[in-house]
RODO-2510 file (C-alpha; in nm, 4 decimals, decimal comma):
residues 70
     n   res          X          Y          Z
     1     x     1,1080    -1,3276     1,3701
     2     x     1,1783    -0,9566     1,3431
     3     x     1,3094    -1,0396     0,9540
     4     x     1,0638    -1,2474     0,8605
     5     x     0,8424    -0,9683     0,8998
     6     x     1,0486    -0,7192     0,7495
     7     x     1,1182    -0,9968     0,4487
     8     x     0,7076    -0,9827     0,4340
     9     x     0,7185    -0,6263     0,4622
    10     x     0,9521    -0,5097     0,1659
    11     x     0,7918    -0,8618    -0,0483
    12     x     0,4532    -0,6249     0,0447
    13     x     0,5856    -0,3544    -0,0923
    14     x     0,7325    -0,4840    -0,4038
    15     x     0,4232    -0,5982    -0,4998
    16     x     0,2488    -0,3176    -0,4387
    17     x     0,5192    -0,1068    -0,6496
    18     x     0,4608    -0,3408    -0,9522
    19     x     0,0713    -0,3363    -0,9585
    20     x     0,0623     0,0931    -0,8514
    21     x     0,3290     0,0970    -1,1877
    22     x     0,1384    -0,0606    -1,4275
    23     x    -0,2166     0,1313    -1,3256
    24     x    -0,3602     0,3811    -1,5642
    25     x    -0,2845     0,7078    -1,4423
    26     x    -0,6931     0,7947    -1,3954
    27     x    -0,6712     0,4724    -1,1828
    28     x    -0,4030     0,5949    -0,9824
    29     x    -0,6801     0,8804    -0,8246
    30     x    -0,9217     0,6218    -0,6980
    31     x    -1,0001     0,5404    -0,3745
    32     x    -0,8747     0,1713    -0,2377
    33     x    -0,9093     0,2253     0,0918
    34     x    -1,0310     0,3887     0,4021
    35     x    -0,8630     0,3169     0,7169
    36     x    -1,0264     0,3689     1,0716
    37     x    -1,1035     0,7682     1,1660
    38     x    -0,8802     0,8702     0,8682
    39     x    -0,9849     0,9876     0,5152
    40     x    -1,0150     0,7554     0,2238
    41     x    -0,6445     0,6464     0,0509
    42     x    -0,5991     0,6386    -0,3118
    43     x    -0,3191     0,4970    -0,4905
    44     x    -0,1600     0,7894    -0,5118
    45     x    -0,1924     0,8316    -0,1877
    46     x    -0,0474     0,4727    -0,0853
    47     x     0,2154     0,5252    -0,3096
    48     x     0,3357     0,8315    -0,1120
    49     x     0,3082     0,6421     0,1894
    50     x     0,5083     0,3450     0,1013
    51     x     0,7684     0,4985    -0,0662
    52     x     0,8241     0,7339     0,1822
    53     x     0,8376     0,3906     0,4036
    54     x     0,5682     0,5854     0,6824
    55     x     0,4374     0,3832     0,9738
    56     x     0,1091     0,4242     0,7984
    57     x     0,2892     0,2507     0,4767
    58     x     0,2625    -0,1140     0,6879
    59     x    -0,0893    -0,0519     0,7983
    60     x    -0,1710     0,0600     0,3991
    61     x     0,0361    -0,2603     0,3282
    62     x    -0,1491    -0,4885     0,5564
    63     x    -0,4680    -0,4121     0,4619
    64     x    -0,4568    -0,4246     0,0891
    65     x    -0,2662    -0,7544     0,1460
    66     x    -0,6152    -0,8488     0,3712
    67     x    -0,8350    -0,6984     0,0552
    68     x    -0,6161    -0,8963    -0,1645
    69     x    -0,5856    -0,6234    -0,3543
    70     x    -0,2305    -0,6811    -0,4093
***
């Protein structure tokens, strides 16, 4: 199970990658998120997160997957 989620994870993250690369870069500043008692996450932000593979990158991950955002 443990791969399946990790296959979901990095699938997550690839599509993230593609949409975040192909974003205007005045887009790239906006706000797509805000996650519980923590300030508001732009795609820059996210893309710093993910990347960087943080724990927050799965929780940014899940919920623009929820938002279908990507």
């Amino acid at each position: 199970m443990k791969s399946g989620n990790s296959k979901n994870k990095k699938g997550l993250k690839e599509r993230f990658l593609e949409i975040y690369a192909n974003l205007p870069l005045g887009v790239r500043r906006e706000i797509i998120l805000v996650l519980d008692d923590e300030e508001p996450i732009t795609w820059e932000v996210a893309f710093v997160e993910i990347k960087s593979d943080t724990p927050l990158s799965a929780v940014i991950l899940k919920k623009l997957e929820k938002l279908e955002i990507i």
